[in-house]
C-alpha positions in Angstrom: -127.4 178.5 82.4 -126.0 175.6 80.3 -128.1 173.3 78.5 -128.4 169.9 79.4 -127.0 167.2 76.8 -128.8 164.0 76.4 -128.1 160.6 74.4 -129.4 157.9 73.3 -128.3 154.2 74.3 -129.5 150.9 73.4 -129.3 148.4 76.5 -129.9 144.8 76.1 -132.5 143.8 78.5 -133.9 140.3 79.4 -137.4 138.5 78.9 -139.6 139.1 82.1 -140.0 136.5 84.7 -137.5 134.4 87.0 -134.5 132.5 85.6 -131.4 133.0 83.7 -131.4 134.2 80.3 -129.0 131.7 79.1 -130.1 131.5 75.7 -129.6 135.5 75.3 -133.4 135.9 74.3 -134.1 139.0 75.5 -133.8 142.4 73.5 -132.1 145.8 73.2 -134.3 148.9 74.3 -132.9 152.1 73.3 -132.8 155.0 76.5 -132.3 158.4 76.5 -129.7 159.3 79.5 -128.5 162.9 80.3 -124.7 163.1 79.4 -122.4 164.6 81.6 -118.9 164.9 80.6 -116.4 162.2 81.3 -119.6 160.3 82.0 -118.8 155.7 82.0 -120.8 153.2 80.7 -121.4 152.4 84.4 -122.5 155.6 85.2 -125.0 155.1 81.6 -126.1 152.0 83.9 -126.1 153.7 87.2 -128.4 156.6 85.9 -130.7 154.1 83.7 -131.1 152.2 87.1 -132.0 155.4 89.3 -134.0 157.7 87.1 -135.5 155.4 84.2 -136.0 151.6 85.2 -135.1 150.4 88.5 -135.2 146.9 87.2 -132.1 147.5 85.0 -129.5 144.3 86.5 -125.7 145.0 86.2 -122.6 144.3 88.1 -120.5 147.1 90.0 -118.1 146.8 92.5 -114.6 148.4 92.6 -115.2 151.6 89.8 -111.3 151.4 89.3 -111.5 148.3 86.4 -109.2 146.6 89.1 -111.9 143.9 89.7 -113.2 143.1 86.1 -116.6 141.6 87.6 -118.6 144.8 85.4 -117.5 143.3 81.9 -120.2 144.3 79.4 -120.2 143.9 75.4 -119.9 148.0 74.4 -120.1 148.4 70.5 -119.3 144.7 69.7 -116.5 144.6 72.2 -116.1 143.4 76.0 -115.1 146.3 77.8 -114.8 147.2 81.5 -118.2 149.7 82.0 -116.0 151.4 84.9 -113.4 152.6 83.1 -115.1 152.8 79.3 -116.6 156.5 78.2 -119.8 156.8 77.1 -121.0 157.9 73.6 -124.6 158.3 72.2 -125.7 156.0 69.8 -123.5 153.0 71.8 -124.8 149.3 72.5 -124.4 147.7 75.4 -125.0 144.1 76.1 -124.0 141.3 78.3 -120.4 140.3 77.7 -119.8 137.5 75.2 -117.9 134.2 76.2 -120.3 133.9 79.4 -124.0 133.0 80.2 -126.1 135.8 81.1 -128.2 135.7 84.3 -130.4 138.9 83.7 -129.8 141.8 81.1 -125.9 143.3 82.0 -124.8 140.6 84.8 -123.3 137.2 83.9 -121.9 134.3 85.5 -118.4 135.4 86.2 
């Protein structure tokens, strides 16, 4: 039996209530997500989304980093979250250089 390996992540998420978060108000809440090897930030989002907090709002589409729309900030750097291995400890936020609609997505 092999022991499951879990990290930690901190995710920025947005104020509550309807509107864009243009002004980047919102905060970073830290998650614990159970690693699997080779494991994406996308797949960090995809299993935050499922298992944790449904209301977790990101971008995915192609999974190949052909269509660049899931550009997130990881570690102080945009990155594509499809092709970018996780790591415990990382940060990720909304890429920089656009306004943010709600917590991971931005206006592309």
């Amino acid at each position: 039996m092999t022991e499951k390996s879990v990290i930690q992540v901190r995710v920025y998420r947005s104020p509550g209530g309807e509107g864009e978060d243009a002004g980047r108000v919102g905060a970073y809440r830290e998650y614990e997500v159970e690693y699997r090897d080779r494991m994406t930030v996308m797949n960090v989002c995809d299993y935050i989304h499922e298992i944790v907090d449904r209301s977790l709002a990101y971008y995915k589409s192609c999974r190949i980093g052909k269509c660049t729309g899931c550009v997130m900030e990881v570690d102080g750097k945009n990155r594509l979250a499809c092709t970018t291995l996780a790591r415990a400890g990382m940060k990720i936020g909304p890429a920089r250089g656009y306004q943010v609609i709600r917590d991971l997505m931005v206006d592309l």
